[in-house]
NUDO-218362 format. One line per field, with one value per residue: residue in three letters; x, y, z of N, C-alpha, C in turn. Coordinates in Angstrom, 3 decimals, always signed. Layout:
% residues N
keza Ala, ... $
n_px X, ... $
n_py Y, ... $
n_pz Z, ... $
ca_px X, ... $
ca_py Y, ... $
ca_pz Z, ... $
c_px X, ... $
c_py Y, ... $
c_pz Z, ... $
//
This chain:
% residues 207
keza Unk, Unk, Unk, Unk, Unk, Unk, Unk, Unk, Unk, Unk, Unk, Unk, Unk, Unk, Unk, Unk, Unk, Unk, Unk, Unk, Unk, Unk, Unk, Unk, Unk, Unk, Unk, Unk, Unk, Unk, Unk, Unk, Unk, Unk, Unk, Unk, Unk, Unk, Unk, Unk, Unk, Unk, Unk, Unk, Unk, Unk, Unk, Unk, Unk, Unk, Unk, Unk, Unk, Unk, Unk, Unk, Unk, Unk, Unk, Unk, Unk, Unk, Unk, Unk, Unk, Unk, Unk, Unk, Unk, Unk, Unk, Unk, Unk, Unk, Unk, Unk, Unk, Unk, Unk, Unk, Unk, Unk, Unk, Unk, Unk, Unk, Unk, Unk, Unk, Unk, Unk, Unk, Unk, Unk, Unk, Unk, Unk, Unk, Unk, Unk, Unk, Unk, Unk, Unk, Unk, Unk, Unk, Unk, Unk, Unk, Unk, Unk, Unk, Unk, Unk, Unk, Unk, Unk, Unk, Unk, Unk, Unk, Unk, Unk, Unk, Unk, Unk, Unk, Unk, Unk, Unk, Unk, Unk, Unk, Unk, Unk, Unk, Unk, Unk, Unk, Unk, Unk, Unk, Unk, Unk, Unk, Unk, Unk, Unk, Unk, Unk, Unk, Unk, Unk, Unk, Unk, Unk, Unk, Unk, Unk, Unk, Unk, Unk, Unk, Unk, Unk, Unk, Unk, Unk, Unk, Unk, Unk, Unk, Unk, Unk, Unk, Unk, Unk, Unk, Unk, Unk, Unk, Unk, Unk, Unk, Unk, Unk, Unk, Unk, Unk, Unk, Unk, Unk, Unk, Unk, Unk, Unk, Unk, Unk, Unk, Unk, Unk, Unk, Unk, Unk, Unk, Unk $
n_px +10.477, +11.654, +14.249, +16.011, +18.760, +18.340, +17.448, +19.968, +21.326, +19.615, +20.274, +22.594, +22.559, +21.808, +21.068, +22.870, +25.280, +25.831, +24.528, +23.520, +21.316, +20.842, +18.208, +17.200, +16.636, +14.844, +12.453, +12.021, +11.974, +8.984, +7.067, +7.480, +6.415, +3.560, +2.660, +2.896, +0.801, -1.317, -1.236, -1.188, -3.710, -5.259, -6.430, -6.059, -7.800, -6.569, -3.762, -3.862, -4.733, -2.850, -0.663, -1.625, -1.640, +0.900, +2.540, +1.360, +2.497, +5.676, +4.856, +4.038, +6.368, +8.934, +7.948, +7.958, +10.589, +11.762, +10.594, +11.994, +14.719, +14.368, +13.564, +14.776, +13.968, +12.579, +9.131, +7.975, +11.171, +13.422, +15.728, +17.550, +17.549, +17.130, +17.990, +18.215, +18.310, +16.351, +14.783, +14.845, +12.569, +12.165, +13.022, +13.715, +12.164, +9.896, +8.945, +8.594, +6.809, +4.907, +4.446, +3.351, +0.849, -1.245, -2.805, -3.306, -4.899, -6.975, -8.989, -10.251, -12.397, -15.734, -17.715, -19.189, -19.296, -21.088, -22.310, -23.870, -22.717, -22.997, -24.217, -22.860, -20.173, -18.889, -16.270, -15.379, -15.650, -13.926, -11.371, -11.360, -11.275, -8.896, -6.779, -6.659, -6.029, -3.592, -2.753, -2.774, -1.028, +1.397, +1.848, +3.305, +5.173, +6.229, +7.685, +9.953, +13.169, +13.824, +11.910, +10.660, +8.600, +9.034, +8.153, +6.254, +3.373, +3.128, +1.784, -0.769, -3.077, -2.936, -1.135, -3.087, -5.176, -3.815, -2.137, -2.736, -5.259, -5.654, -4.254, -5.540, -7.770, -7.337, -6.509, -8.922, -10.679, -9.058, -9.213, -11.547, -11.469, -11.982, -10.053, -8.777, -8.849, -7.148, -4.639, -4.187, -4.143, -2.017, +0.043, +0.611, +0.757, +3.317, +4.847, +5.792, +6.680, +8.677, +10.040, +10.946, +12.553, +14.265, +15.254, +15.602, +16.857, +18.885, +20.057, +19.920, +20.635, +18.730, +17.590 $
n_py +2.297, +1.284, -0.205, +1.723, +2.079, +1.527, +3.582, +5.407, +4.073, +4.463, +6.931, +6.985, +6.418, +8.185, +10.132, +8.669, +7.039, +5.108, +2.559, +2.198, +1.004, -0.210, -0.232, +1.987, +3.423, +2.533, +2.837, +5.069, +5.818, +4.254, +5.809, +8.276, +7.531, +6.840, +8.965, +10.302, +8.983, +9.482, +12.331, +12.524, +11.603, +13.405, +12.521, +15.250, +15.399, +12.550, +13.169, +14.872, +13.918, +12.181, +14.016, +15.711, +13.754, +12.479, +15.111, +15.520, +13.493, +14.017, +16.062, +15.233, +13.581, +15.235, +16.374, +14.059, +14.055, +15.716, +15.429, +13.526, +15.097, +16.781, +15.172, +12.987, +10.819, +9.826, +8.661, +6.791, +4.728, +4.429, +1.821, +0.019, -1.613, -0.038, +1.440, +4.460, +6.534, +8.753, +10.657, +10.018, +8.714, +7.402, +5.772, +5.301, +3.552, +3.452, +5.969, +6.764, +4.757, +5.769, +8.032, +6.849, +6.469, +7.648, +7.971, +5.337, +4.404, +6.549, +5.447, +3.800, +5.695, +6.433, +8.013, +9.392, +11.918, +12.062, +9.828, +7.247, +5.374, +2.865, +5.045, +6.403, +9.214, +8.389, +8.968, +9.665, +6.604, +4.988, +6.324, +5.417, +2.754, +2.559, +3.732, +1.567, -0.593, +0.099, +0.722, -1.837, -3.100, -2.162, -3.049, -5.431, -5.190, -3.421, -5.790, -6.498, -6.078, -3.466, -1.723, +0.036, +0.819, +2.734, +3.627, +1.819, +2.666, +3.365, +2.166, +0.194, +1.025, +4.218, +4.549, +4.511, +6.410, +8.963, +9.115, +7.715, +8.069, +10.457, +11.136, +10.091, +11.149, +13.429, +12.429, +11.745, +14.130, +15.841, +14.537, +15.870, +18.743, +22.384, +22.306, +24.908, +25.247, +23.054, +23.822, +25.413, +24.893, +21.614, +22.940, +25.126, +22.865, +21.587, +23.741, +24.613, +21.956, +22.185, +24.562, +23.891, +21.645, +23.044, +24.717, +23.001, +20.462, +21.786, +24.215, +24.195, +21.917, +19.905, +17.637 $
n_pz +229.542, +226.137, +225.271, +225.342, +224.035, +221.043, +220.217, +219.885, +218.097, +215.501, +215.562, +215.032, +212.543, +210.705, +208.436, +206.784, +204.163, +204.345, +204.674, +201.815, +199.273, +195.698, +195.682, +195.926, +194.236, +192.423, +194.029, +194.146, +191.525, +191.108, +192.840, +191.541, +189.352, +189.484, +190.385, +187.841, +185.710, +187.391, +186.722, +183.886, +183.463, +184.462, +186.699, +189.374, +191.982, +192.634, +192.908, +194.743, +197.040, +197.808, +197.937, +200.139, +202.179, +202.407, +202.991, +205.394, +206.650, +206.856, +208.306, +211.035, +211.379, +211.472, +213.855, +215.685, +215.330, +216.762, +219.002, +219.902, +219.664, +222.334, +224.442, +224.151, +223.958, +220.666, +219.707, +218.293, +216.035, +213.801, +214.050, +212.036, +208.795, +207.010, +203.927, +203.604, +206.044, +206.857, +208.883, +212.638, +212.774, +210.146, +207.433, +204.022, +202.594, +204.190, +203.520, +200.973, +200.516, +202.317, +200.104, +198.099, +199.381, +199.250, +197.445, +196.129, +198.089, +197.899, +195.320, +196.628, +197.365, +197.148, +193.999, +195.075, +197.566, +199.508, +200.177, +203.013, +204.872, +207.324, +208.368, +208.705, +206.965, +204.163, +203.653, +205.885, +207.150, +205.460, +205.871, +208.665, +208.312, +206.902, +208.982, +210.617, +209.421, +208.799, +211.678, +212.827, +211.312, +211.529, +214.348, +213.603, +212.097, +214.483, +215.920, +214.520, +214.000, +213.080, +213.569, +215.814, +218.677, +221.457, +224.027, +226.413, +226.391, +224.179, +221.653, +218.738, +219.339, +220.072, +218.035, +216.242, +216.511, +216.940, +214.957, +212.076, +211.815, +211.228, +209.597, +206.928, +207.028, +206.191, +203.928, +202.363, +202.598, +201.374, +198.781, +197.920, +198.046, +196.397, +193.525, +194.097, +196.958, +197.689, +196.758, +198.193, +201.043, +200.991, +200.051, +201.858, +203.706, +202.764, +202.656, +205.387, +206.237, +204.698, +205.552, +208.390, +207.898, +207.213, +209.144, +211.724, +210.988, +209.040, +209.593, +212.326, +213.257, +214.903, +214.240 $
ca_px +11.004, +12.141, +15.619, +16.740, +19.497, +18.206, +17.556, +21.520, +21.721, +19.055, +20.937, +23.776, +22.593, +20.411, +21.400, +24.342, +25.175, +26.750, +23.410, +22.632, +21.306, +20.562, +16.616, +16.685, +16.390, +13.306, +11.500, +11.833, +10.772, +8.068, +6.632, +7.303, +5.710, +2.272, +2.106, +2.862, +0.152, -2.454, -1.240, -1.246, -5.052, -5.676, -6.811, -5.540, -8.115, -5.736, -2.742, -3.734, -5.174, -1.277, +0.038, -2.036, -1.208, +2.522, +2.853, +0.782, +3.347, +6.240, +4.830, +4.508, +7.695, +9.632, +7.537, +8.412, +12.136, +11.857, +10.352, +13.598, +15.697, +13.736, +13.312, +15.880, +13.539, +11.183, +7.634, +8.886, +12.391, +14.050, +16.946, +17.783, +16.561, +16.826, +19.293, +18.835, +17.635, +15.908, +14.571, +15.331, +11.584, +11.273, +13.655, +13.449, +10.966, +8.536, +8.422, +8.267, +4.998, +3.776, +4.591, +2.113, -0.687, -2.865, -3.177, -3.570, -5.679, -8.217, -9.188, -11.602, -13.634, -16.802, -18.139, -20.739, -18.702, -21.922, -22.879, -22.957, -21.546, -23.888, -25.108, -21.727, -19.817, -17.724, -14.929, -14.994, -15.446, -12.631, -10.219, -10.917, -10.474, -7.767, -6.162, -7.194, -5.180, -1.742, -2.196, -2.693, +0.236, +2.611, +1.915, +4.041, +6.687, +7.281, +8.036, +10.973, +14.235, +13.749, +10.902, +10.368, +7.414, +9.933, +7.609, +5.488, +2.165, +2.816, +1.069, -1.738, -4.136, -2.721, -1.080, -4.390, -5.583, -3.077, -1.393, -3.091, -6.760, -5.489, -3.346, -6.783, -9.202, -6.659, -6.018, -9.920, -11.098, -8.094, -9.745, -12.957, -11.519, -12.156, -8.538, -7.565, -8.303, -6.086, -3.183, -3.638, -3.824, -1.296, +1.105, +1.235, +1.679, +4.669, +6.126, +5.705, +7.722, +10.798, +10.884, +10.619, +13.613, +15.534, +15.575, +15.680, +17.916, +19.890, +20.616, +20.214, +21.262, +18.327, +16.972 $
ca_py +2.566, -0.130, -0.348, +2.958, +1.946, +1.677, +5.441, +5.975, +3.071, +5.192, +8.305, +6.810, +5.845, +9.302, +10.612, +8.723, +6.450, +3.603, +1.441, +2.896, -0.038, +0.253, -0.330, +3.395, +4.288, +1.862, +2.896, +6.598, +5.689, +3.881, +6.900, +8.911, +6.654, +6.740, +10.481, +10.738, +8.451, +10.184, +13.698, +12.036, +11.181, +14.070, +12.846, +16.050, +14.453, +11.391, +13.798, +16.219, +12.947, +11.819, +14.982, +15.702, +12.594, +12.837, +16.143, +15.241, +12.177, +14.515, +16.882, +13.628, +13.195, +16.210, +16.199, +12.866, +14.072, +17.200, +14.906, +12.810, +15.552, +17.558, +14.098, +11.953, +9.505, +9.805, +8.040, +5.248, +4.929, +2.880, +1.438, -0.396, -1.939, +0.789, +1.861, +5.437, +6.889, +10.232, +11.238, +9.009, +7.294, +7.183, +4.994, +6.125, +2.975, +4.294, +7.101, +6.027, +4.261, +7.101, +9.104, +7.075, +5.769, +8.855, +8.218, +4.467, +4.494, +7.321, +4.755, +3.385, +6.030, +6.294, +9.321, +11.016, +12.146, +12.400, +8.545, +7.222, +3.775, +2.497, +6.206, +7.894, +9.892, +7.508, +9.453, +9.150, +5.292, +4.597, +6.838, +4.718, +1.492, +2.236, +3.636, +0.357, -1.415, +1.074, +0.445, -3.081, -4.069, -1.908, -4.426, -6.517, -3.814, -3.435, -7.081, -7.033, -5.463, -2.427, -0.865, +0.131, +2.033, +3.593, +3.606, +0.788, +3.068, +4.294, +1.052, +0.567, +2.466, +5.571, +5.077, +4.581, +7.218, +10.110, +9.375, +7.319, +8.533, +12.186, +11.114, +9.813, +12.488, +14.800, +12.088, +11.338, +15.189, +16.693, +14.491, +16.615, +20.080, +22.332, +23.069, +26.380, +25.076, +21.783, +24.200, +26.350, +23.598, +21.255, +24.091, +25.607, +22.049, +21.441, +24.584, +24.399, +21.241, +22.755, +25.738, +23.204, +21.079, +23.754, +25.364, +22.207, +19.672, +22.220, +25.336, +24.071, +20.512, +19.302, +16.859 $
ca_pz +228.202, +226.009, +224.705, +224.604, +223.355, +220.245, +219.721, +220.027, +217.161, +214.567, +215.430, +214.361, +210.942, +210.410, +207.109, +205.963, +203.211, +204.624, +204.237, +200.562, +198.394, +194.773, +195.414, +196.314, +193.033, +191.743, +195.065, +193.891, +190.271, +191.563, +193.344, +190.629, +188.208, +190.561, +190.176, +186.453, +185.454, +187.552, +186.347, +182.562, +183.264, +184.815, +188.024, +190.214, +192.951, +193.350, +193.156, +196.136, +198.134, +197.995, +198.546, +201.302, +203.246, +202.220, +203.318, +206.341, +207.063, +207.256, +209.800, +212.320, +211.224, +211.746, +215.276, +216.410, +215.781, +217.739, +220.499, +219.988, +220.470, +223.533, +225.391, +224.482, +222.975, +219.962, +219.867, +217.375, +215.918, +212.921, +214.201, +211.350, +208.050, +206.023, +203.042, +204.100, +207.304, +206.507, +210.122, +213.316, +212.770, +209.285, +206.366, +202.865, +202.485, +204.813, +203.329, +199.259, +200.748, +202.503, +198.873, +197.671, +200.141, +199.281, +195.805, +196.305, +198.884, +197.092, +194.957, +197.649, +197.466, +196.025, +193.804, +195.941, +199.323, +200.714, +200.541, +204.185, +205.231, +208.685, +208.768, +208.398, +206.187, +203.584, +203.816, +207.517, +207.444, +204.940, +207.033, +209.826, +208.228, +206.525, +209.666, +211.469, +208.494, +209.325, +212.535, +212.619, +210.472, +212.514, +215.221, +212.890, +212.013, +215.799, +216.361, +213.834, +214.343, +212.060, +213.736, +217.107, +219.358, +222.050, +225.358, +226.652, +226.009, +222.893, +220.674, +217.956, +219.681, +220.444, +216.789, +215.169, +217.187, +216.977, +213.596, +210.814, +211.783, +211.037, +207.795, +206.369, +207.312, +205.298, +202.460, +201.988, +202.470, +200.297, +197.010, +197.609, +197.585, +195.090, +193.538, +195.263, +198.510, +197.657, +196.562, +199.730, +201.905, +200.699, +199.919, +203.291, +204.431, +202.517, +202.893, +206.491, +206.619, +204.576, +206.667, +209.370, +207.704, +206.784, +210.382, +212.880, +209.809, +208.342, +210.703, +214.301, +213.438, +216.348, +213.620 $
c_px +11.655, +13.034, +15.825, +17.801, +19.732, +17.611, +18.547, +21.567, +21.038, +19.701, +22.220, +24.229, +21.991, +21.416, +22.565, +24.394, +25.478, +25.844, +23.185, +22.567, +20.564, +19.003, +16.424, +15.870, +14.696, +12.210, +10.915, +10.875, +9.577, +6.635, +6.576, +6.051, +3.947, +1.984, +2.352, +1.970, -1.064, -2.313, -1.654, -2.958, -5.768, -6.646, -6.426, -6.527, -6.951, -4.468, -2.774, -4.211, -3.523, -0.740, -0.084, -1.518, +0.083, +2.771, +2.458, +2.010, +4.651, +6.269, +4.946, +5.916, +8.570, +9.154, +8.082, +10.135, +12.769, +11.632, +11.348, +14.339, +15.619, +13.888, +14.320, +15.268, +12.975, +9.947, +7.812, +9.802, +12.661, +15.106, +18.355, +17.068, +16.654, +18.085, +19.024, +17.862, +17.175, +15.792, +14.609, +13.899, +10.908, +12.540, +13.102, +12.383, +10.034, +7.859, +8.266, +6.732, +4.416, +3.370, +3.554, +1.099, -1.777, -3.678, -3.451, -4.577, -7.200, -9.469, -10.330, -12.455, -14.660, -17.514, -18.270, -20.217, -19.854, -22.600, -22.675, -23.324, -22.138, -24.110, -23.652, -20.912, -19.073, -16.485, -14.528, -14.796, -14.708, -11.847, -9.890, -10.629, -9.240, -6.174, -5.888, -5.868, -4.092, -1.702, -1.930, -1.338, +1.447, +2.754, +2.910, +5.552, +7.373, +7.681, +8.948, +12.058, +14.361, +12.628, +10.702, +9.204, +8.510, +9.569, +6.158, +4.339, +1.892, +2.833, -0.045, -2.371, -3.946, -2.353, -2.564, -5.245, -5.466, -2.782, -2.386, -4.685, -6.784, -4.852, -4.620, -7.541, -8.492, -6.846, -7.403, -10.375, -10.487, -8.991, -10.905, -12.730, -11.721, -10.249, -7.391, -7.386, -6.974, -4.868, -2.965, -2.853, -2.551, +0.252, +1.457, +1.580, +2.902, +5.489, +6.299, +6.913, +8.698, +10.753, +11.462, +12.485, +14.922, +16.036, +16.299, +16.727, +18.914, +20.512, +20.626, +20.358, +20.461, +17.406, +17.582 $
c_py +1.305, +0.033, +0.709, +3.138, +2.384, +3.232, +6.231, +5.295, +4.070, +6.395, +7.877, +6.534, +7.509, +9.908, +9.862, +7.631, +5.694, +2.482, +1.381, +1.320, +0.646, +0.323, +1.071, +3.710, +4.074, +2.576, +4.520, +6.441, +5.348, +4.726, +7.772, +8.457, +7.055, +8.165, +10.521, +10.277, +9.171, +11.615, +13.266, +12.197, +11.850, +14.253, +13.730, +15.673, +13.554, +12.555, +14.648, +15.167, +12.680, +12.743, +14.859, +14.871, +12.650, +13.992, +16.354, +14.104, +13.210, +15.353, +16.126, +13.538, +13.742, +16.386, +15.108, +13.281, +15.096, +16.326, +14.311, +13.675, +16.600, +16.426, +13.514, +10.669, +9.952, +8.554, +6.925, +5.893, +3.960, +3.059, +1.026, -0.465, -1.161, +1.329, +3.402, +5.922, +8.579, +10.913, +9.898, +8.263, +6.932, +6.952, +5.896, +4.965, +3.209, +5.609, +7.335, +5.670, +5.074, +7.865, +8.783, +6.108, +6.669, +8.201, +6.626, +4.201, +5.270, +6.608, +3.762, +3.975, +5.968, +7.558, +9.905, +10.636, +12.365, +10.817, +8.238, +5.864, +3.619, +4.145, +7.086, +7.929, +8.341, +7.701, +9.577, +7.623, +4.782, +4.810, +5.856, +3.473, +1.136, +2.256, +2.430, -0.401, -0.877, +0.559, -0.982, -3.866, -3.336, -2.124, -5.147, -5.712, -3.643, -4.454, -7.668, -6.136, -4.068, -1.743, -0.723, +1.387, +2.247, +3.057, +3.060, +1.010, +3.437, +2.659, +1.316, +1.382, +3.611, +6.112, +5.701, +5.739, +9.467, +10.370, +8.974, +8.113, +10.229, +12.022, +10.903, +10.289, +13.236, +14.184, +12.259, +13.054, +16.156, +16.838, +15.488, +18.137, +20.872, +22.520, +24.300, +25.785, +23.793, +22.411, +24.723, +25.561, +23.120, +21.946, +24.821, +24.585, +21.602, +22.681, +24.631, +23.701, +21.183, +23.303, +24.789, +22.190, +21.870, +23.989, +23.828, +21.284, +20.414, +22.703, +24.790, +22.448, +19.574, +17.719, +15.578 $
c_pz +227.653, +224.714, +224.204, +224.237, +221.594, +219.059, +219.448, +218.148, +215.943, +214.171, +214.488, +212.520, +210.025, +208.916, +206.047, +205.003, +203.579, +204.372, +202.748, +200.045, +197.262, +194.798, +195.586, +195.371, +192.386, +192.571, +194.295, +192.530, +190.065, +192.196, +192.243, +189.373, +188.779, +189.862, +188.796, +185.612, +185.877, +186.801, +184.627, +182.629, +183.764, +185.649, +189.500, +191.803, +193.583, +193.825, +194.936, +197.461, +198.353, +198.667, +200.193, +202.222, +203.448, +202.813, +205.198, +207.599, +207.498, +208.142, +210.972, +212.347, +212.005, +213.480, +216.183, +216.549, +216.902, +218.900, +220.652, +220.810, +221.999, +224.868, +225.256, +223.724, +222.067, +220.356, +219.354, +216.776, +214.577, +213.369, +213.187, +210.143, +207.176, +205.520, +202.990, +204.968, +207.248, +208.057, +211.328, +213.509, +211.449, +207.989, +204.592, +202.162, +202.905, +203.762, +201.937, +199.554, +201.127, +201.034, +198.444, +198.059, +199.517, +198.148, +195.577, +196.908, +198.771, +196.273, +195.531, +197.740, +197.072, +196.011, +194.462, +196.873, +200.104, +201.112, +201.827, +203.924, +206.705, +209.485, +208.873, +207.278, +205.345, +203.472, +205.485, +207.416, +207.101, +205.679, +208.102, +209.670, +207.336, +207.541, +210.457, +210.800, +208.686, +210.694, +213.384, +211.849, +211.107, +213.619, +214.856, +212.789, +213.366, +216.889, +215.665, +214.555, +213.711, +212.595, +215.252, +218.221, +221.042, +223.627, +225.112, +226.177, +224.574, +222.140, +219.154, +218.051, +219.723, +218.811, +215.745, +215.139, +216.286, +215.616, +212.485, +211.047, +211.193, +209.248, +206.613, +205.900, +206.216, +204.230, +201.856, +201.816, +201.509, +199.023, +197.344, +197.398, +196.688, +194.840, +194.212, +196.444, +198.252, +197.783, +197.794, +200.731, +202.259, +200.120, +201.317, +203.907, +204.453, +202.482, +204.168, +206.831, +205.833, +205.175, +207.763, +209.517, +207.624, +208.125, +210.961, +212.629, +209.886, +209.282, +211.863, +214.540, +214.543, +215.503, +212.646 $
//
C-alpha cells in the first residue's frame, strides 16, 4: 500500500470549506453554461451523453468511498489540491469535468452508430480511445501531490479497464437512445446515487 497516510489527510479535508477558492463558482458556471447551450439547440443527445457519464461518475464514486470506509483505504484518493473535497476520491474539479466530458466528448461521434472503425462498432472504438486518453493522463495526475492510486495494483490498466471503459460505453450508447429509455436510464441512475448519498453521506455518516 502506498502512503496510507494520505487517506487520513483527504478525510480530513472531505466536505469542508477551509480550501474554498473563488474558482468554484466559474467552474460551476462553466458546466452550467455547457448544458444550456446544448438544451438552447436542442441537442438532448449531447445532454443525456453528459448525464449519463456524470451520473455514471458518481456511482464509482460513492463506491470507491464505501470501499474507503469498509477497508480503510479507497482505490484512489485526493489528498489535496482541491478547494472542496466532495467524496474522499473526487475534488469539486474532477467532478465539474466529469459534469461535462459526456457532452464534450459526444461530439466525436459520427451520425450513423452503425459505422464501424477496423470492423467495429464506432461507439465502441471511441469509448476505448477516449478511455485510453483518461487513463493515460491519470498517469500524470498520480505523480503530483493531489492525486493518488492507493495500492500498488490499482494503475492505468485496471483504471482503463474497470472505470473509464464503462463511463464511455454509457456516454457513447446514452446519445443513441430513444428519449424514454435516456430518461429511464439516466434517472434511475441519478436517483440511485441520491438515495445512495442521502443514506451512506447524510444518515450513516460512512461517506
Amino acid at each position: 500500500m502506498n502512503h496510507p497516510e494520505l487517506t487520513a489527510q483527504a478525510l480530513s479535508l472531505l466536505r469542508r470549506g477551509d480550501n474554498f477558492q473563488w474558482y468554484f463558482i466559474p467552474l460551476f458556471a462553466f458546466a452550467v453554461y455547457v448544458y444550456a447551450v446544448e438544451i438552447k439547440n436542442r441537442n438532448g443527445r449531447a445532454v443525456a451523453a453528459g448525464l449519463a457519464l456524470y451520473a455514471t461518475h458518481w456511482l464509482y464514486e460513492i463506491g470507491n468511498a464505501l470501499i474507503q470506509h469498509f477497508s480503510g483505504h479507497a482505490l484512489w484518493t485526493v489528498p489535496g489540491g482541491t478547494c472542496f473535497l466532495l467524496l474522499v476520491g473526487v475534488g469539486w474539479e474532477l467532478s465539474m469535468m466529469f459534469a461535462v466530458s459526456g457532452v464534450i466528448f459526444s461530439k466525436l461521434l459520427p451520425e450513423d452508430r452503425h459505422m464501424k472503425i477496423l470492423g467495429i462498432n464506432n461507439r465502441v472504438v471511441i469509448a476505448l480511445a477516449n478511455a485510453a486518453f483518461f487513463s493515460l493522463f491519470e498517469i500524470f495526475l498520480a505523480r503530483t501531490p493531489a492525486f493518488l492510486w492507493v495500492y500498488p495494483w490499482w494503475g492505468a490498466f485496471p483504471v482503463f479497464v474497470t472505470v473509464y471503459v464503462p463511463f464511455f460505453l454509457m456516454c457513447n450508447f446514452a446519445y443513441d437512445w430513444s428519449p424514454r429509455v435516456q430518461v429511464r436510464v439516466i434517472g434511475t441512475l441519478a436517483a440511485v446515487d441520491a438515495l445512495a448519498m442521502v443514506l451512506f453521506a447524510g444518515i450513516l455518516k460512512w461517506i
